[in-house]
C-alpha positions as CSV (number, residue, x, y, z in Angstrom):
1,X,3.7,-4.4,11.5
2,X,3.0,-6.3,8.2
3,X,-0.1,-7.5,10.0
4,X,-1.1,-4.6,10.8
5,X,-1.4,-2.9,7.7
6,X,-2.3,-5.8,5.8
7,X,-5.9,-6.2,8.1
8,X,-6.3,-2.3,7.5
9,X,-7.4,-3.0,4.4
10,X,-8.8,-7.1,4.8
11,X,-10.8,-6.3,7.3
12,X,-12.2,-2.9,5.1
13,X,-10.9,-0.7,7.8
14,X,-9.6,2.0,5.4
15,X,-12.7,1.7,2.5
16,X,-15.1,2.4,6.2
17,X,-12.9,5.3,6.4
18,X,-13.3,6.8,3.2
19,X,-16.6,6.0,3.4
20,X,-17.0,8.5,6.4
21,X,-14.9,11.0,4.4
22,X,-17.3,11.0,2.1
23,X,-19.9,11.9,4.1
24,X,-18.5,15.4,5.0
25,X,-20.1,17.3,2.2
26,X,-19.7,20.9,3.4
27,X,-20.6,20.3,7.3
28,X,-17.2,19.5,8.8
29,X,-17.9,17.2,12.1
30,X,-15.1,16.4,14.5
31,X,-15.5,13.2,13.3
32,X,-14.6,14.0,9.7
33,X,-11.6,15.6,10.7
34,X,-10.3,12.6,12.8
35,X,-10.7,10.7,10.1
36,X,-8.8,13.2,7.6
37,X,-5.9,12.7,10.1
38,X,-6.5,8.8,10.0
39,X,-5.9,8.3,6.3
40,X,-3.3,10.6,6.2
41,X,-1.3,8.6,9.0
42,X,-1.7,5.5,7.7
43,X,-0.5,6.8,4.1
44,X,2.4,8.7,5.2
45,X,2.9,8.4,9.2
46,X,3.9,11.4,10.9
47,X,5.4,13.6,8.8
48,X,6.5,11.3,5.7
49,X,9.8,12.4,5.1
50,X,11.3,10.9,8.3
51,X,14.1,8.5,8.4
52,X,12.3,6.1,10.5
53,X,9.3,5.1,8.2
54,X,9.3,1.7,7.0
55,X,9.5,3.2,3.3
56,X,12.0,5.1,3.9
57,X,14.6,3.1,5.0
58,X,17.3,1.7,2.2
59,X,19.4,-1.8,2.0
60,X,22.5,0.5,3.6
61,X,20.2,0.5,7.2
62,X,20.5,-3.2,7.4
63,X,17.4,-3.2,8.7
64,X,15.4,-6.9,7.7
65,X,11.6,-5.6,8.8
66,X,11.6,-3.1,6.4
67,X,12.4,-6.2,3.3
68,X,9.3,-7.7,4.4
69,X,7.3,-5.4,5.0
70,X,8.0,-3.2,1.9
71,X,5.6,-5.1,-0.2
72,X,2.9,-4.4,2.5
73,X,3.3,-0.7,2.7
74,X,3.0,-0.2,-0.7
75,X,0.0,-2.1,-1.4
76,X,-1.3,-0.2,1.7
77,X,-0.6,2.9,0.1
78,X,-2.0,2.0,-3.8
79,X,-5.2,0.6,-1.8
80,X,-5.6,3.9,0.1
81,X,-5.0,6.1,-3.6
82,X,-7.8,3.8,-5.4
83,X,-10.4,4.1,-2.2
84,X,-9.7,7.8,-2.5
85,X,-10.2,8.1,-6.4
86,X,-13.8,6.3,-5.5
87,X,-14.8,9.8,-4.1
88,X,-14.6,13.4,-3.8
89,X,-11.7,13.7,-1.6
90,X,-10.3,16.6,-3.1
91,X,-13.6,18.5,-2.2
92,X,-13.8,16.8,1.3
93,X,-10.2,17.7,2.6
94,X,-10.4,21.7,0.9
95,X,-13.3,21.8,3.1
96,X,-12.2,19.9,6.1
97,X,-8.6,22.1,5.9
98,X,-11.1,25.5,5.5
99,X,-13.1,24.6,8.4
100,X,-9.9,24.8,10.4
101,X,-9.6,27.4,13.1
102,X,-5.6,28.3,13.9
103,X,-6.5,30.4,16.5
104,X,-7.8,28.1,19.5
C-alpha cells in the first residue's frame, strides 16, 4: 500500500488529476465527475470515518502496516491539499455537486 500511494503522487498521478478538475469550468463532463470521485477516494477512501482506513487505525489495533505507512498517507494527503489550493476547486466541485441529478 505505501507504494501505492507513494507513486500517486511520483509518478504525477494526482497533479494530472487536478489538472482535469480544473478543466471543468461550468460544463460538467462525465469525465470531471469521475475524477471528483478520484481525488476524493484517494484523500479519504470510502467514507473516511471507517475503522478500517490506514489512518484510522491506533497503536491499541496492533496492526504494523498501518506504522509504516502512516507517514505515506499523510504526505498523500498534504500533496493532494497543496495541488488543490493550485486551483479553483471550490468552484469546480459546487458545480460538479450542482450538475448532479438524484433522480436517475
Amino acid at each position: 500500500m505505501v507504494n501505492f500511494y507513494k507513486e500517486l503522487i511520483d509518478l504525477r498521478i494526482i497533479s494530472d488529476l487536478m489538472g482535469m478538475l480544473s478543466l471543468t469550468g461550468k460544463q460538467v463532463t462525465p469525465q470531471s465527475i469521475v475524477v471528483s470521485q478520484v481525488i476524493s477516494i484517494i484523500m479519504c477512501p470510502m467514507y473516511g470515518d471507517t475503522f478500517t482506513f490506514p489512518w484510522k487505525r491506533g497503536p491499541l489495533d496492533t496492526i504494523a502496516e498501518y506504522f509504516e505507512a502512516a507517514n505515506q498517507f499523510e504526505l498523500t494527503r498534504h500533496h493532494i491539499n497543496d495541488c488543490l489550493f493550485g486551483i479553483d476547486w471550490i468552484g469546480d466541485m459546487i458545480t460538479i455537486f450542482n450538475s448532479e441529478n438524484e433522480s436517475k
